[in-house]
N, C-alpha and C positions, 0 to 999 in steps of 0.2 A: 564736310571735309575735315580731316585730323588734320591737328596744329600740331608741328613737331616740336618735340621737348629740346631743348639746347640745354647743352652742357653744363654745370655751372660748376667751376672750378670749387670754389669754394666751400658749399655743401659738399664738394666731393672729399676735402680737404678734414674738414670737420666731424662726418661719420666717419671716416678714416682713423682717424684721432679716437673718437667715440668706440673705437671696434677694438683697436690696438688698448686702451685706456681697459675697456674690460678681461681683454685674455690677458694683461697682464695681474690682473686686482683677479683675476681665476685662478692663477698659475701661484701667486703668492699665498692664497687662502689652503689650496693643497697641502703648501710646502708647511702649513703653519699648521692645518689639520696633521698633515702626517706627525710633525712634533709631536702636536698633544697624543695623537693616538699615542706613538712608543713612551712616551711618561705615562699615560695612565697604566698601558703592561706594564712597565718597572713597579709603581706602585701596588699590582692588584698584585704579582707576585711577592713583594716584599711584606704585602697582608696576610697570605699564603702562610710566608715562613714563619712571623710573627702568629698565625693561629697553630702553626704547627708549635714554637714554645711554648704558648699558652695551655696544650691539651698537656706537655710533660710536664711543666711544673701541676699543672693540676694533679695529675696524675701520682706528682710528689708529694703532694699536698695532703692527698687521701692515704697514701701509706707513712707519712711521717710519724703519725701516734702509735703506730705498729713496732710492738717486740722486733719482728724480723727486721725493720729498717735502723731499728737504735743498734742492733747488736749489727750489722751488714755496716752502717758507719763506723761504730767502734773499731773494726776490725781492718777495713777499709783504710779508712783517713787516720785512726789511732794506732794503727798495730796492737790492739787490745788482742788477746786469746782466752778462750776459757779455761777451769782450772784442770790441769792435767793435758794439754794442747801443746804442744813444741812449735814453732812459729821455724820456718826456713827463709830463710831469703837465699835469693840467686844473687851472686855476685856479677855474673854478665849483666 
């Protein structure tokens, strides 16, 4: 003959607790996972941008010794002209 199991409040009380106690420590790990997820995108992006300065200054870097770039600033950033060159500026 089967003995019948009685209820025991208690244990019921407990795994209850035990059930509740993990979806909520599941639900928090999410929320704290999702975090880090979007910071690590902000960061891989912002490495992104940063490799994308690093190839133009490179990129300056290799025609800096260059005739065309001395004489492209001078004229640029100096208003230098060569001899016989009339220089306009726009007044608007």
């Amino acid at each position: 003959m089967r003995r019948k199991r009685r209820f025991n409040p208690l244990l019921f009380i407990l795994m209850s607790g035990l059930v509740a106690y993990f979806i909520i420590t599941y639900f928090r790990q999410q929320e704290e996972f999702s975090l880090i997820r979007s910071e690590l995108r902000a960061i891989e992006h912002k490495i992104k941008q940063e490799e994308q300065i690093q190839e133009k200054l490179l990129e300056q870097q290799s025609k800096a010794g260059t005739d065309e770039f001395i004489e492209s600033i001078a004229r640029e950033k100096l208003g230098m002209v060569k001899p016989g060159e009339r220089l306009f500026v726009d007044s608007e």
